[in-house]
N, C-alpha and C positions, 0 to 999 in steps of 0.2 A: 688198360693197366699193363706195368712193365710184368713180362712173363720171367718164369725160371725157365731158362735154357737146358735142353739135355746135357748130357755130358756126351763129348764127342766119341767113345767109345766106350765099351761094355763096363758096366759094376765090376768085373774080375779080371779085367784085361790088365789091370798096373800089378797085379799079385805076380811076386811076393811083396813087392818094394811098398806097394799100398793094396789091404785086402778087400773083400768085397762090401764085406762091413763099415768099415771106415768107410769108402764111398758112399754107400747108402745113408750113413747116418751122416757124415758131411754133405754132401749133396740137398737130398730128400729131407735133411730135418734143417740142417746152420742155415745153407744158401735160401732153403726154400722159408723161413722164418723170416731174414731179411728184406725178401722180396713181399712177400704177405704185408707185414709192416708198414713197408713203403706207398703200400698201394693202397693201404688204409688212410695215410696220413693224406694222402692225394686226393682220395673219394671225400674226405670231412672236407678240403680246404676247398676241392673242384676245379682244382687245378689242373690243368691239361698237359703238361709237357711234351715236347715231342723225341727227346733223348733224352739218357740216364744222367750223362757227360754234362748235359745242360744243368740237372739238378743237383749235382755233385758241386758244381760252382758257383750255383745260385746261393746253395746251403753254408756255403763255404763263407760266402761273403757278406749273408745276410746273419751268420751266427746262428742258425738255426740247427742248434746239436745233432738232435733227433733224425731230423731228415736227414742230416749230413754222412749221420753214420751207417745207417737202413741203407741209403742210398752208396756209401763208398763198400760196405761188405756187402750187396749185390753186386757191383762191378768187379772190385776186387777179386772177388768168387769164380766169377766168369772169365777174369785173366789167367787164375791160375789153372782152371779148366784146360784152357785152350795152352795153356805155357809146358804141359805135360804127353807124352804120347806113350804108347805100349811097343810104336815100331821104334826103337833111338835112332841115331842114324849122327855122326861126328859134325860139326860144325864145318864149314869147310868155305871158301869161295874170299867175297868181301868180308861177311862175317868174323871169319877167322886171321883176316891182315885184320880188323878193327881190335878183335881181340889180346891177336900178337901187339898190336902197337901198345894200347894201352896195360897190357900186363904182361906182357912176354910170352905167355902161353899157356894153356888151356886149365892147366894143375893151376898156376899161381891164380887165375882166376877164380878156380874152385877153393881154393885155400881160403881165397878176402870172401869168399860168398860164403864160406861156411861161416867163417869167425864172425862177420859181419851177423849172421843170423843167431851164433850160440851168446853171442855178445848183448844181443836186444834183449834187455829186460820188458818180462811180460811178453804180453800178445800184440801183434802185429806181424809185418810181412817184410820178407827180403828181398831186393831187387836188382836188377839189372838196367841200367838206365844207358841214353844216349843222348848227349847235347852238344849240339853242334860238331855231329861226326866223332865226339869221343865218348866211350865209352866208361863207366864208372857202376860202384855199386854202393849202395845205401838201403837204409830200412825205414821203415815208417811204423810206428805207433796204430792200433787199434784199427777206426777204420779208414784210419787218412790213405790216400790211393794216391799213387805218385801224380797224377793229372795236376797239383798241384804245384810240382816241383818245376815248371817250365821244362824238366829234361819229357824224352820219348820212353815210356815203359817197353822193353823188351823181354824181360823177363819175372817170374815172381816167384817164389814160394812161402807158403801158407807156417807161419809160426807159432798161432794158437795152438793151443796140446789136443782139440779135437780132429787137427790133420792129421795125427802120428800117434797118440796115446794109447790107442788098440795095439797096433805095432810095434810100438819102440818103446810106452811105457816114457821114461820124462827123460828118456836119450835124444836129445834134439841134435846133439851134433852129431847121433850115429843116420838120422833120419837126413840131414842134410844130406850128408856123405854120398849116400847111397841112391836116396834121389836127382842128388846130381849128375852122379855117372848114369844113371842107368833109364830117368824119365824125361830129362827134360826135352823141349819139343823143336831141337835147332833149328828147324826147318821154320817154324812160327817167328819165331828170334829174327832170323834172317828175313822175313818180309817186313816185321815192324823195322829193322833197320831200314829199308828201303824205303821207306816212308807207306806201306798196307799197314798203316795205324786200323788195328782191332778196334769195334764201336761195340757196347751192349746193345742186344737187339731191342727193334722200337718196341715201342707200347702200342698196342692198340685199343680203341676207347668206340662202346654202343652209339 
């Protein structure tokens, strides 16, 4: 069965910008509900897969809601895991000519990624995409996961009001804001540019 992955650093390492709370209950109850789910739907049907990525567009294609969404907010979950760190560290190298090209620089990017995110109605997720060397940003609805869009996910953050409603309370654009400058995981960013496309970890089955 596909596992819940830890979080790569502590419950209280993103405080103040996210507390230890929000982790825990995002983490340990949203992620880990998705994943439970998934692995139930798996166990009735006996079906064995051997990646998450696989099931994400098996569900996709086959119409299969349930699975689709279990399985895109497991992975989803796990992107923005890893799309966050406690150390920041500025964008710099290829990444930052990608970014210069496509938006001038680093604020105007954070400007379309905030707007981009206070602009989605409802719950779903903001991104950071790459296709064919360019760079762009877009959101997705609920639990559609960009693996869909033919672009490369780079980066994500989390738009349900259970990543930030401990914290910010139903200020989404002050929670972008802040998350921007101060978590996101450039260094992570810059591998998935390079083509280290992140995988959810396998499954393993008795």
């Amino acid at each position: 069965m596909f596992p819940l992955p830890p979080l790569p650093y502590g419950y209280d390492s993103l405080a103040p910008t996210l507390g230890d709370t929000t982790l825990h209950i995002h983490h340990d109850k949203h992620h880990a509900r998705y994943v439970t789910v998934l692995n139930e739907i798996l166990a009735k049907s006996g079906e064995k897969p051997e990646t998450l990525e696989a099931v994400i567009l098996q569900a996709s294609a086959a119409g299969d809601k349930k699975s689709f969404n279990n399985a895109g907010q497991a992975w989803n979950h796990g992107f923005f895991w890893e799309s966050m760190t406690p150390a920041y560290e500025a964008p710099s190298g290829e990444l930052l000519a990608a970014i210069e090209t496509a938006f001038g620089d680093l604020e105007t990017l954070k400007a379309k990624f905030v707007a981009e995110g206070v602009g989605h109605f409802g719950s779903g997720w903001v991104w950071l995409l790459a296709k064919d060397g360019v760079l762009s940003v877009a959101s997705t609805h609920d639990g559609i996961t960009a693996l869909e869009t033919g672009a490369t996910p780079l980066l994500v953050c989390d738009l349900w009001e259970h990543a930030y409603y401990l914290d910010y309370k139903n200020d989404r654009e002050g929670f972008l804001k802040v998350w921007f400058d101060k978590l996101v995981n450039w260094p992570f960013v810059a591998k998935q540019l390079a083509g280290e496309a992140w995988t959810y970890p396998a499954p393993t089955y008795a």
